[in-house]
C-alpha positions in Angstrom: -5.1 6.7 -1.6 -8.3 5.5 -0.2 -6.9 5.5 3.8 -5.8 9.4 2.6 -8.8 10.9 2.4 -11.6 11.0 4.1 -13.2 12.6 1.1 -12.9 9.0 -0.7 -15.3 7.7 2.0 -17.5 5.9 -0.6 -20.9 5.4 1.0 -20.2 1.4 1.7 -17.0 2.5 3.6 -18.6 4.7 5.6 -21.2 2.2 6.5 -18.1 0.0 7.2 -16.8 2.2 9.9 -20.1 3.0 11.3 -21.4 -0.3 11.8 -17.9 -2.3 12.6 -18.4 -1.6 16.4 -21.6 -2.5 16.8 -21.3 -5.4 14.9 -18.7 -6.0 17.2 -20.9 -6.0 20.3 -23.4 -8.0 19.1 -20.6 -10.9 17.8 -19.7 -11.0 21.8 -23.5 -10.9 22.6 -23.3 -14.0 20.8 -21.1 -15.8 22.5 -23.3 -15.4 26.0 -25.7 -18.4 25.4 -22.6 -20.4 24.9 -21.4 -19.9 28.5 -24.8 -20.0 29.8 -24.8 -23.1 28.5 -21.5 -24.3 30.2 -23.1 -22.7 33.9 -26.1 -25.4 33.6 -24.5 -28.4 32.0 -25.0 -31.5 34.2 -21.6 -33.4 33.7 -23.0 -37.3 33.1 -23.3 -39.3 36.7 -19.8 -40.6 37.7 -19.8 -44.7 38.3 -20.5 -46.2 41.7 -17.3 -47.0 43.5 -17.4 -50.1 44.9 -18.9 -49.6 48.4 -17.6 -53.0 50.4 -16.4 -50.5 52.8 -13.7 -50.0 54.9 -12.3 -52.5 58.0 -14.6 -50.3 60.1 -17.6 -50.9 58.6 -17.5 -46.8 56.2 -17.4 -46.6 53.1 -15.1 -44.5 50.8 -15.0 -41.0 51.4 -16.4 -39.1 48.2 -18.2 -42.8 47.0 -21.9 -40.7 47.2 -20.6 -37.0 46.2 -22.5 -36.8 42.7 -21.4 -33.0 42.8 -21.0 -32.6 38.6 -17.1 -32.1 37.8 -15.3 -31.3 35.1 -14.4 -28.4 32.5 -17.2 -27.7 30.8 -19.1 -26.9 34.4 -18.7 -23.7 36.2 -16.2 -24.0 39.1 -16.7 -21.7 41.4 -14.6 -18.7 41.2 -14.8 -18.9 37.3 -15.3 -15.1 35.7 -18.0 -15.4 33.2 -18.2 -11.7 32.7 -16.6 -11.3 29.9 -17.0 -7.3 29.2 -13.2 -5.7 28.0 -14.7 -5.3 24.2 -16.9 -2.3 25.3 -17.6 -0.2 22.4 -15.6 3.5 23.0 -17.1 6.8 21.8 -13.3 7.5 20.3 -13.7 4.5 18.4 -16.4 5.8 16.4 -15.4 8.1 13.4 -16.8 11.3 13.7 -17.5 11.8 10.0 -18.7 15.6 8.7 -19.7 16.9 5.4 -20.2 20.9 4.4 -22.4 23.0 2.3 -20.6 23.2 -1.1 -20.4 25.6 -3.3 -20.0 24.9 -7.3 -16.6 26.7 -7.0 -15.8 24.8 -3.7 -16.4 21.8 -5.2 -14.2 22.3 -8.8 -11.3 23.5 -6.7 -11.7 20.6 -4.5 -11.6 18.3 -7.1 -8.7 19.7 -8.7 -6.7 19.6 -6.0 -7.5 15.7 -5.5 -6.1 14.9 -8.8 -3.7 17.0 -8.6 -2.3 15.0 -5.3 -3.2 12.1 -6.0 -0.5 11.9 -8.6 1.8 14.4 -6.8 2.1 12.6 -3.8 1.8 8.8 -5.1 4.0 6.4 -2.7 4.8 8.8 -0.4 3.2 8.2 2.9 0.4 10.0 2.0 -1.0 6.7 0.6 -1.2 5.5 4.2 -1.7 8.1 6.6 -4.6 8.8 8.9 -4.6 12.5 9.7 -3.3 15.1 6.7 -2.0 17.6 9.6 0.0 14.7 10.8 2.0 14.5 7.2 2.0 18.0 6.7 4.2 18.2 10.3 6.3 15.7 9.8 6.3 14.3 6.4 9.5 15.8 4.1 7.2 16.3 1.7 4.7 17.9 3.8 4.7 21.4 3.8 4.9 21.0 -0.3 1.4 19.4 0.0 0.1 22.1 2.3 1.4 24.7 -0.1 -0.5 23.1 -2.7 -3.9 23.1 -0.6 -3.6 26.7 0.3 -2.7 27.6 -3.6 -5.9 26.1 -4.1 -7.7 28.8 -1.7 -8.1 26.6 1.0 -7.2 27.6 4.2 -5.7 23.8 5.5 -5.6 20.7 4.8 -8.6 20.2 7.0 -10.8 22.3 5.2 -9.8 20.7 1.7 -10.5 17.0 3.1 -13.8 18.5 4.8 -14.4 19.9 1.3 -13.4 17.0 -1.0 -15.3 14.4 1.3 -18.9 16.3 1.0 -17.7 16.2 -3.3 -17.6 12.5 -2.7 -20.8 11.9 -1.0 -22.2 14.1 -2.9 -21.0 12.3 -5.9 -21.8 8.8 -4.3 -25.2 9.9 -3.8 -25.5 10.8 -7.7 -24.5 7.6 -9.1 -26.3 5.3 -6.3 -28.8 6.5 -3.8 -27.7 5.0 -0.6 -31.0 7.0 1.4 -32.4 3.5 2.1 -29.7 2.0 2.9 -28.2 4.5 5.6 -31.9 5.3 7.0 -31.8 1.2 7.6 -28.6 1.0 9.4 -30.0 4.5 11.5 -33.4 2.3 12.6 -30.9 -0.4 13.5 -28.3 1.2 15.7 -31.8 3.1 17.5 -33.1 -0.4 18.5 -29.6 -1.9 19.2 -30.1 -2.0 23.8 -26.3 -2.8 24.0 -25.1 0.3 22.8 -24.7 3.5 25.0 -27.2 6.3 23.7 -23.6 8.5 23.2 -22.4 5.5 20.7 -25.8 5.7 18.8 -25.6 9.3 18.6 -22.1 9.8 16.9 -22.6 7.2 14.7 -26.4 8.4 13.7 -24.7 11.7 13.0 -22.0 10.2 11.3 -24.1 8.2 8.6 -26.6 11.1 8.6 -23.1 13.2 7.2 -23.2 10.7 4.5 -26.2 12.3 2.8 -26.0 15.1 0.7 -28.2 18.1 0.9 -30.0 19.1 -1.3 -28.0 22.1 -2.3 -25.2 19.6 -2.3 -26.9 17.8 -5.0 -27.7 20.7 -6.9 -23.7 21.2 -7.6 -22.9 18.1 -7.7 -25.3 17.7 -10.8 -24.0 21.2 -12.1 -20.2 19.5 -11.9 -21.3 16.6 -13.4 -22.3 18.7 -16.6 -19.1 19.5 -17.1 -17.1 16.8 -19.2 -13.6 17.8 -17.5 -15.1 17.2 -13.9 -17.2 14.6 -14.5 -13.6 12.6 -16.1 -12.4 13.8 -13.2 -15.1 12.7 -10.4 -14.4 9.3 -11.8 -11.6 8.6 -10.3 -12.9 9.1 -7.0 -14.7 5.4 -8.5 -11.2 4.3 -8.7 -10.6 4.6 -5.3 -13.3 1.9 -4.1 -11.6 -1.4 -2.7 
């Protein structure tokens, strides 16, 4: 279920998806010493042809050309730009969280359970976008009726809700502040990404952390013995 929902974002997925691209880039920054290195290596000095000459008194055409060859020089002609693994703005997962509610938050929850059983093997388990198995999925507009039963409007709005329960809930059981303020100081001083990239994905990790209020329900929900059983299986869905 963990591809499912966003809501099962545990903070070290999120960071996954954040900081995939980037790490990405830099891999491929990596690799430019490498061809620098092949543009200035001197290919060792070819032997001296024998230079008797020729009948007319020359000698072998080429016999003084100490022009370096071979394939670890740069011919000419040879594109060392190697750019196609640009880092795309659609690339990077736009990740949100809301102000919760302590009702917000049970009826979320419930409704994760709930599915997560319901639904088990179908392809639920492995799709991307909820609208996308509500609209063609057999067994889609069963798990839409089940959302909106729950009192919220679409599916979007549940996952929206049930992904701020998990950060929330993330956040409770291990602080990731450092951690995502860390990667946030690294993307601002990464030069080779776009300042659109660093934007999305500073948002992104920023969506991560809980608010304050959001903590103050989560702690409320955690009270509760039924919810906290049941906030624990969002645990089970780390890989």
């Amino acid at each position: 279920m963990m591809r499912v929902f966003q809501s099962c974002l545990t903070l070290g997925f999120a960071l996954a998806l954040c900081m995939a691209l980037p790490a990405a880039a830099k891999d491929q920054s990596r690799l430019l010493p490498e061809v620098e290195t092949a543009q200035t290596t001197t290919a060792p000095t070819p032997p001296v042809p024998d230079t008797k000459g020729t009948d007319d008194g020359t000698t072998t055409p080429g016999a003084d050309d100490d022009t370096p060859t071979g394939p670890d020089v740069a011919q000419p002609g040879d594109d060392l730009d190697n750019g196609d693994d640009q880092v795309n703005l659609g690339e990077i997962p736009d990740i949100k969280s809301m102000e919760l509610t302590l009702d917000i938050a049970k009826r979320a929850l419930d409704v994760y359970v709930l599915v997560k059983t319901k639904y088990a093997g179908t392809d639920l388990d492995t799709t991307d976008n909820l609208q996308d198995f509500v609209d063609k999925d057999p067994k889609g507009k069963e798990f839409e009726a089940d959302i909106k039963a729950a009192g919220f409007a679409n599916v979007d709005d549940w996952n929206l809700a049930i992904t701020s329960v998990g950060f929330a809930y993330t956040a409770a059981t291990d602080d990731p502040t450092q951690d995502v303020n860390d990667q946030i100081v690294e993307i601002q001083n990464d030069n080779t990404l776009a300042q659109d990239i660093k934007d999305r994905m500073i948002a992104s990790l920023k969506a991560t952390l809980p608010s304050d209020n959001n903590k103050k329900v989560m702690a409320e929900l955690m009270k509760d013995p039924a919810y906290a059983e049941k906030l624990k299986q969002l645990d089970s869905e780390e890989e």
